[in-house]
Steps between C-alpha positions, in 0.01 A plus 500: 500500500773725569673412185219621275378779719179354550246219680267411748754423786210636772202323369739140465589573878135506621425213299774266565368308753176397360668396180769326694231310686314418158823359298674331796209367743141532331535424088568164363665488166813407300774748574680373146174561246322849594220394277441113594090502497477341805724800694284722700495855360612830657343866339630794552524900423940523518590126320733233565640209298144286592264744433343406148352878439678810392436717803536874629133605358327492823165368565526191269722233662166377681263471239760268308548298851111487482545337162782263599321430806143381278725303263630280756170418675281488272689425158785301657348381770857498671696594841665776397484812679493866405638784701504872410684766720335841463600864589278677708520837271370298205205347708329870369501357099124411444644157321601360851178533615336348174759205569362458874170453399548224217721340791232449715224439214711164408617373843837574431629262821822524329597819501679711723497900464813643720474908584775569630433833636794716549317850549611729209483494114721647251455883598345451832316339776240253320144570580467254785854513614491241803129455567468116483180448606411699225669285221332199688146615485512573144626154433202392728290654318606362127448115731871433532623312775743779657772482761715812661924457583806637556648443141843529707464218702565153359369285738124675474550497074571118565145485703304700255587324167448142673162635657405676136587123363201366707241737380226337229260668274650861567795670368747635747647883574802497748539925590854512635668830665834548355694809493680659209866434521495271784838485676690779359571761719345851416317362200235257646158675509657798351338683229646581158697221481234254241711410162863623625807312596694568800772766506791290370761537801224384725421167311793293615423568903096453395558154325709412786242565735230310346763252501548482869133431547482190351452243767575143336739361289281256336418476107141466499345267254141535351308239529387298158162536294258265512521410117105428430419765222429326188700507163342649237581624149391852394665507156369437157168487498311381196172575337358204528270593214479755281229796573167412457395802264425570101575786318186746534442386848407836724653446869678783731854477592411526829276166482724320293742546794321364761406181257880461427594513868278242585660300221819579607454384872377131349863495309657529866414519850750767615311819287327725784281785458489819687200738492419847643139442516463546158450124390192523306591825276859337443361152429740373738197334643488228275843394630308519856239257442724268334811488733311675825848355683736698310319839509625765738207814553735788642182749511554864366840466611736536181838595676430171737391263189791615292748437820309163577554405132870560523544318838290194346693485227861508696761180456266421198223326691183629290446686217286755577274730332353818664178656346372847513362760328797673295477859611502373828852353514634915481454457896750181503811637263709527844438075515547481153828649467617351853379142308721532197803575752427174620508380159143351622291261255116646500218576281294793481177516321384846464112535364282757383794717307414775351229726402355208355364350857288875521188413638623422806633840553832675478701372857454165322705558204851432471670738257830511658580118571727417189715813551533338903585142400750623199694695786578180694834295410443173308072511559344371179194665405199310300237678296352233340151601313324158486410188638755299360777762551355523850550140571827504382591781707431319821728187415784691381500723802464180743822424346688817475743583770405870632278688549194510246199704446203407261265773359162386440168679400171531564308515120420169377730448168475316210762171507737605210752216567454129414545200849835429288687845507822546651596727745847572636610807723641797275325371206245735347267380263418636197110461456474686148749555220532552127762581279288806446508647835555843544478562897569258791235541791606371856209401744459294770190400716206661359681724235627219337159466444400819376810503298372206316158653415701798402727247244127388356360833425816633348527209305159592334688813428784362293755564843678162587696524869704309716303388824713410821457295819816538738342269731781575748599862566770426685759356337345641177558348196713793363556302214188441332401835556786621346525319173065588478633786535729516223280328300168770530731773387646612880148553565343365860190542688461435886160475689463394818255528814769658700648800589804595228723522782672194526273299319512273169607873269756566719635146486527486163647850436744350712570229282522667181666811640868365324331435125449799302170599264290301765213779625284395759167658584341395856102489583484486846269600775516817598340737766347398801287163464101545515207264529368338241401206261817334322410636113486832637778492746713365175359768262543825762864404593606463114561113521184377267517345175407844351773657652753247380346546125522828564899492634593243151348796276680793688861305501406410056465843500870585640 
């Protein structure tokens, strides 16, 4: 810490007992393979060597213990336990409290929440500073099982994790009073000192002290797992047949998801669902009724289902799928970008995009979601626009390391791909194409759509153009696009039910941006989203077929 000028050197001190007492006396697991299944598992906010998520975002580390902590009773059915050391300053972050209550919804017997409550924060005090009883009431109150101690003393940590072993049908708090800085003169309890290393011609005579404290010689050994958690396989999943649809066929995205989840979850027993109580708009329902065992209901909780998700999916024990409208997953982008730290393996399923989804009002529509998801490192990001792209969606991304994200819609669409199709990740498919084309069109979702009915009436007007589905947006399939491109005379067309900041224009201005003569012209959404049925929603924000007729003619005219 002194060496690079900064650390947590006072928050370690008032912690070191309780995680002393957890590796060497209370947790069973193999000291040679951090991530044996069968170890017990230990969450927190600062990270060590065992913990398995990226940490230093507060108010998370519980809500993925809460996940770790369902997998292994419910889904493993093993003895593994799960242990998450909090900070008392981060007990304020509304996603702790979110965590608490799907603790005690689900019996969480085997889980252990540590505060270890050391009075002040990063600039301060924290709210509560000492008050205990406090801390304890409120853990009352969410139905845990709750016990008070001197996080300093040992002997009493000893007690309180055997005692919290005993407990059945209740999660368990332990509040323990530490102090900041514990044992160094001048500095423990001290303000100002959170996130700074000792004064360097002070640290030899502190280390010694700590030293000098130490009161056994032993080498403690942690005791083994009890290896009882199944072995599974969560890799290459096949489509065990192809989709049951025919060209012409008019299904939503968002139903065609639900249908190919349930499909997915008969192809192997390790796919689990997460919902934020939006199960019949998302479809995800249909997974419900089918696999009722493997369905998680997290409430309207997003930050908590996205942080359940990622502890669920940890050491590769399920492949899990979280559901939710998309405009809703804005509140979760702290989780998100904490998951892909972690280099974490989930699925998000965003519904009712767009303007499209406007009847059910403008805080439903997601118009900012692709421009999120492109942000994170290595997330993949479906926009498939029909059943059978849907489908396909859902069984790539089961089998996709990462993060990935699925955009579906609300409109029922025509089926425009046959049960045999192919579909590979950075693969756009051209749906239309002559050797007479004079523009290429980019859609996705329900403007792939309208740019199809736009192809039809220009045809009828002697104007042949190039019609694109990227299917993925992220990695895009620069290629394609490009040599479209090239081929319609430089001349490109996006349209998509999303705001043009970040979204599918952007993306592939991006990935022409080195070839010169290629001119791009973006329909987008713009202005603050209204009300509406989907035709008119379409047709006021410039994203219609007659708009896209209308943006071929203008770009001729150039």
């Amino acid at each position: 810490m002194c060496a690079s000028g900064s650390g947590h050197l006072t928050s370690c001190c008032s912690a070191a007992e309780v995680v002393s007492v957890l590796f060497f006396h209370t947790m069973k697991y193999k000291q040679t393979d951090p991530e044996h299944p069968d170890n017990d598992r230990f969450i927190l906010s600062k990270g060590l060597p065992f913990v398995d998520m990226a940490t230093g975002s507060l108010g998370q580390e519980l809500g993925a213990a809460c996940g770790m902590a369902y997998t292994g009773k419910y889904l493993d059915k093993a003895s593994y336990r799960v242990f998450c050391l909090m900070g008392d300053g981060e007990s304020a972050e509304g996603s702790v409290w979110e965590a608490f209550t799907f603790a005690s919804h689900y019996n969480l017997d085997n889980l252990v929440a540590v505060f270890y409550m050391n009075r002040l924060g990063q600039s301060g005090p924290a709210p509560l500073e000492h008050g205990a009883e406090i801390y304890q009431n409120c853990c009352e109150a969410f139905g845990w099982n709750t016990y008070l101690v001197d996080g300093h003393d040992v002997e009493a940590l000893c007690q309180v994790f055997w005692q919290a072993s005993q407990v059945k049908n209740k999660p368990t708090a332990i509040v323990a009073k530490t102090f900041k800085g514990r044992g160094i003169p001048n500095i423990e309890d001290a303000d100002n000192w959170h996130g700074k290393p000792v004064p360097k011609e002070r640290a030899d005579a502190i280390v010694k002290l700590i030293e000098s404290q130490i009161q056994t010689n032993e080498n403690p050994r942690p005791k083994p797992p009890v290896e009882d958690s199944p072995q599974i396989i969560i890799t290459d999943i096949k489509m065990t047949s192809p989709p049951a649809y025919k060209v012409g066929d008019k299904i939503a995205t968002q139903k065609t998801y639900g249908l190919a989840l349930a499909k997915l979850g008969r192809a192997n027993e390790r796919v689990i669902v997460l919902s934020g109580d939006t199960m019949n708009s998302t479809f995800s329902e249909i997974f419900r009724k089918e696999h009722p065992e493997r369905f998680i209901e997290c409430v309207i909780a997003e930050q908590n289902m996205v942080s359940v998700a990622l502890g669920c999916a940890t050491r590769g024990r399920t492949i899990a799928f979280a559901s939710a409208f998309a405009g809703f997953f804005t509140r979760v982008f702290d989780q998100l970008r904490m998951g892909a730290i972690s280099q974490a393996n989930i699925n998000l399923i965003g519904s009712h995009c767009g303007v499209s989804s406007g009847e059910d009002g403008p805080s439903q529509m997601a118009l900012e979601d692709l421009a999120m998801f492109r942000s994170i490192p290595n997330c993949t990001v479906f926009y498939p626009s029909d059943a059978i792209s849907t489908e396909h969606a859902v069984y790539l991304a089961a089998n996709t390391k990462g993060m990935c994200f699925i955009r579906t819609s609300q409109p029922e669409t025509a089926v425009i791909y046959t049960p045999q199709e192919n579909f590979e990740i950075g693969q756009a498919k051209v749906v239309r194409h002559s050797v007479n084309d004079k523009v290429t069109v980019i859609g996705a979702g329900v403007t792939l759509h309208e740019a199809l009915a736009a192809a039809d009436h220009l045809s009828q007007q002697g104007i042949s153009i190039r019609v694109i589905d990227p299917f993925t947006i992220k990695p895009l399939d620069a290629a394609t696009i490009i040599s479209s491109a090239k081929a319609t005379g430089g001349r490109v067309i996006t349209v998509e039910d999303h705001y043009r900041e970040g979204g599918i224009g952007e993306a592939v201005c991006a990935a022409v941006s080195r070839e010169p003569d290629i001119l791009v012209h973006q329909l987008a959404v713009s202005g603050v989203r209204q009300h509406g049925k989907t035709s008119e929603l379409l047709d006021m924000f410039g994203i219609s077929t007659r708009h896209i007729i209308a943006a071929v003619t203008l770009t001729l005219m150039k």
